[in-house]
N, C-alpha and C positions, 0 to 999 in steps of 0.2 A: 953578605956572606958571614961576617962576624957576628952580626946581629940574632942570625940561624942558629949560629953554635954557643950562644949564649942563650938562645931560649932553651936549647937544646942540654946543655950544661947546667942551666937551673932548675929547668922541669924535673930533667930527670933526678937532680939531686929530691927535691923536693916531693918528687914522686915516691923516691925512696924512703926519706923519712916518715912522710904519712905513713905507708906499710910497716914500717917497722914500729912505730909509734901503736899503731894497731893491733898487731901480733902481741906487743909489750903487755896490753892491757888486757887480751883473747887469752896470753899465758898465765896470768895472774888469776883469771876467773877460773880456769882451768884448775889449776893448784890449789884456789881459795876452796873450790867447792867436792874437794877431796874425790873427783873422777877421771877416773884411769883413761884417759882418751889413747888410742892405738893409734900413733905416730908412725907406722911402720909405711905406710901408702905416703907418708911426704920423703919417702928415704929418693925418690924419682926426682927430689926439686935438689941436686945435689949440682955442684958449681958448674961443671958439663954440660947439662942438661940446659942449666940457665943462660949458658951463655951461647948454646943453640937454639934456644927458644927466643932471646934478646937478638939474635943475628937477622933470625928469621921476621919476628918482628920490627926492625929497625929497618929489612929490604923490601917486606911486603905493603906497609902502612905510610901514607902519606899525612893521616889526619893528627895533627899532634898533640890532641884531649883524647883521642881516642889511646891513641900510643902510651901518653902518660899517665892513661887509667889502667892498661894493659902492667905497665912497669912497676905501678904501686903494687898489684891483685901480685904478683913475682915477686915482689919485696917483701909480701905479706906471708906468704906463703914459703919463702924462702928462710925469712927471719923464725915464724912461727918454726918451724922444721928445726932449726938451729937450736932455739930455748929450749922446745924441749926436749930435745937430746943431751943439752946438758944440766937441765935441771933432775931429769930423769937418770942422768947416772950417779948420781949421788946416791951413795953406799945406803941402801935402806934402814940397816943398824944405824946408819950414823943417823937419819928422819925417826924411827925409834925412839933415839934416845933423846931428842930435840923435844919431841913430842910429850915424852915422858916427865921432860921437867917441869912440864906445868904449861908451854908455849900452846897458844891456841893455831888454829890451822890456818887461821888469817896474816897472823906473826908472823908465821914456817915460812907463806910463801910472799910475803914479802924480803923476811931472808934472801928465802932461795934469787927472788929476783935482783937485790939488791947485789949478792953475789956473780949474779952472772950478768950485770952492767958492762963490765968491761968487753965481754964478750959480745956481746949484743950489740957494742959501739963497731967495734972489730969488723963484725960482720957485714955493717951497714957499709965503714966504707969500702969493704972489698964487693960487696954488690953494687954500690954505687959505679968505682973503676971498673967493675966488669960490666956494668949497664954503656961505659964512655968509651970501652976496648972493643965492645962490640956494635957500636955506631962508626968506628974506624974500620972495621971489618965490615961492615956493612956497604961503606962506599966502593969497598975490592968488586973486581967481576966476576968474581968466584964465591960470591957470600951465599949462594944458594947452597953450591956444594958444602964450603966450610958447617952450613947450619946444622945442615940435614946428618952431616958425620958426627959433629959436637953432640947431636940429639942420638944417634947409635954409639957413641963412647957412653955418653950419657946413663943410658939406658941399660948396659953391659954394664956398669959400675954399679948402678943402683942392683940389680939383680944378685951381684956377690956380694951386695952391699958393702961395699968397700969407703970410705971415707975420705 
């Protein structure tokens, strides 16, 4: 039984990181090659949402490379959603004027990501605990219900886009 929740404890750690490690480098290309990607469709992967989708997937899935490929592609996609919403709100004047001194767009967005490190760490491990909160919610008798309601809050928050 320990054995379980220790592969369980590392995968998913480890699942996460890939993901995120992933995103890390998807945001950077993104920034490097000065194209406006429309983040508006990851506003759905917002912590409700994930942590109905992790319920769901931690009650229905027994295979556990299946599971931890599913928790990465979440991580990935959770993380990526994160960067750049906060790379992206940085005051345009202030990229402007970065820009204007002479910085090339390779620079900026190393900047930019270097800046939002701490963030990016933050995220992972609140993904990570919500990926370990929702394998405990998962063993309840009720994780179907709980899933499906996380994924309609979920889903109501991304629509007012609420944060």
């Amino acid at each position: 039984m320990i054995q379980a929740f220790l592969h369980i404890l590392f995968g998913s750690l480890i699942a996460s990181l890939v993901g995120s490690l992933a995103s890390l480098f998807v945001a950077l290309e993104i920034i490097s090659r000065r194209s406006q990607i429309r983040y508006q469709p990851l506003f759905l992967f917002n912590e409700m949402m994930m942590a109905g989708i992790l319920i769901l997937v931690w009650f229905f899935l027994d295979n556990l490379l299946a599971l931890f490929l599913l928790i990465g592609i979440l991580s990935f996609t959770y993380q990526l959603y994160k960067l750049l919403v906060g790379i992206y709100s940085v005051d345009k004047r202030f990229r402007l004027l970065v820009l204007s001194l002479g910085v090339s767009h390779r620079e900026y967005a190393r900047f930019t990501i270097e800046r939002n490190l701490g963030r990016l760490f933050g995220n992972l491990l609140k993904f990570y605990t919500l990926s370990l909160v929702t394998f405990l919610v998962a063993m309840t008798p009720y994780a179907f219900d709980v899933g499906f309601f996380s994924i309609i809050v979920g889903l109501v928050l991304s629509l007012f886009q609420v944060e």
